[in-house]
N, C-alpha and C positions, 0 to 999 in steps of 0.2 A: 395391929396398928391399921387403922382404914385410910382409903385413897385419901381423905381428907388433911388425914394428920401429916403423912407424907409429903402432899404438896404444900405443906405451911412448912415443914420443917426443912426443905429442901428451898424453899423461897429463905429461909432463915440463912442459910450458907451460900447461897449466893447473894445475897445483901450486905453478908458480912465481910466478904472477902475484898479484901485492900486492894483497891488499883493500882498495879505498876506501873513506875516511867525508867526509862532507860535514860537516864543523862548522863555522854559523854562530855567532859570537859578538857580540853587540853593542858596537859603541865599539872592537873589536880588529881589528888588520891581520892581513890574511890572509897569508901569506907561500908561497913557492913550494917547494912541498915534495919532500923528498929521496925517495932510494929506497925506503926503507923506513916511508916515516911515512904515520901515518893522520890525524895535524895537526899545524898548527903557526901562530903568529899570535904576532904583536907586542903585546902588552899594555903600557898604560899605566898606571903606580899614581897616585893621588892628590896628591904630590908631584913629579910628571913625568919620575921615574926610567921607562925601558923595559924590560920584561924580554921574552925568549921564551918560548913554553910549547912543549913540543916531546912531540909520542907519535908513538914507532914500536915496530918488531915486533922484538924484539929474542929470539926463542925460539930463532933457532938458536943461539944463546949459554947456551940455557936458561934467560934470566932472564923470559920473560914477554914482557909489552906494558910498557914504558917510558915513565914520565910524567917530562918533566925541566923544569926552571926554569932560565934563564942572562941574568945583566944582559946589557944591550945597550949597548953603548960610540957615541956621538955620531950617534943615531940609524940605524946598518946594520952594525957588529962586533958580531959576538955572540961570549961572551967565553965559550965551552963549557968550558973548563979550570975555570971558577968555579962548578961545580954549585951554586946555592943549595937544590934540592928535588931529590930522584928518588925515585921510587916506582915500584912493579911491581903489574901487575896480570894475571890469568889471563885472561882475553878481550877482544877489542880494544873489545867494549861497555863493557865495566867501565872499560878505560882511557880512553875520548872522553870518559864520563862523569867520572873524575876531571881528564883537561886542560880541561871545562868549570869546574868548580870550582875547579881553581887560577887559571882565570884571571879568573873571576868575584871568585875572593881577592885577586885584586891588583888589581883596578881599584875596592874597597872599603877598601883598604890594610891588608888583613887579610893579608898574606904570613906574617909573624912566625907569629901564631896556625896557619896552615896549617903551617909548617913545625914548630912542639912538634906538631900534633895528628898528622902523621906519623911521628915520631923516637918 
C-alpha cells in the first residue's frame, strides 16, 4: 500500500467518525445511543406519559441535525412511526441545544406549546 493510499484511507476514518456530545439532562434517562445520534433520553412529562427525545446527524440526507420526539409505549417501545415533533437544525450545537429544550418541555408539560412554537 503506498503513502498515498494511506492518507486517503485514514482521511476516510476520520471523516467518518461521529461526533460526540455529552448531554446531561436532569430527571431524564439516558438511553444508549444509535449510530448516528448525538442524544438521546427518556423524558418524563407531568402526567407520566414517557416520550424520547432523539438528535442525530441526519446531513447525509441533507436534512440537517434532527431533533425528533416519539411516545414510548409501557415504558421501553418507542413508538417512532408516531413522530410527535421533528425539527432540523444546521449544527449539531444548535441541535443538543434544542433536544435540551424539548425535553426540558416535557417534563414542564409544556409539549403542546413546544409543538405550535415549531409548526
Amino acid at each position: 500500500m503506498s503513502k498515498k493510499d494511506t492518507a486517503n484511507h485514514d482521511q476516510l476514518l476520520s471523516a467518518s467518525t461521529p461526533l460526540t456530545h455529552s448531554v446531561d439532562i436532569a430527571h431524564a434517562l439516558p438511553m444508549r445511543l444509535q449510530a448516528l445520534d448525538l442524544a438521546r433520553h427518556t423524558v418524563i412529562a407531568p402526567d407520566t406519559r414517557r416520550y424520547v427525545v432523539a438528535t442525530f446527524d441526519d446531513t447525509r440526507l441533507r436534512r440537517g441535525y434532527v431533533t425528533a420526539v416519539y411516545p414510548q409505549q409501557n415504558g421501553y417501545l418507542t413508538l417512532i412511526r408516531l413522530t410527535i415533533l421533528e425539527t432540523t437544525s444546521k449544527t449539531p450545537e444548535a441541535a443538543v441545544k434544542r433536544h435540551t429544550t424539548a425535553a426540558h418541555s416535557i417534563q414542564q408539560g409544556k409539549l403542546k406549546e413546544l409543538n405550535k412554537s415549531v409548526v
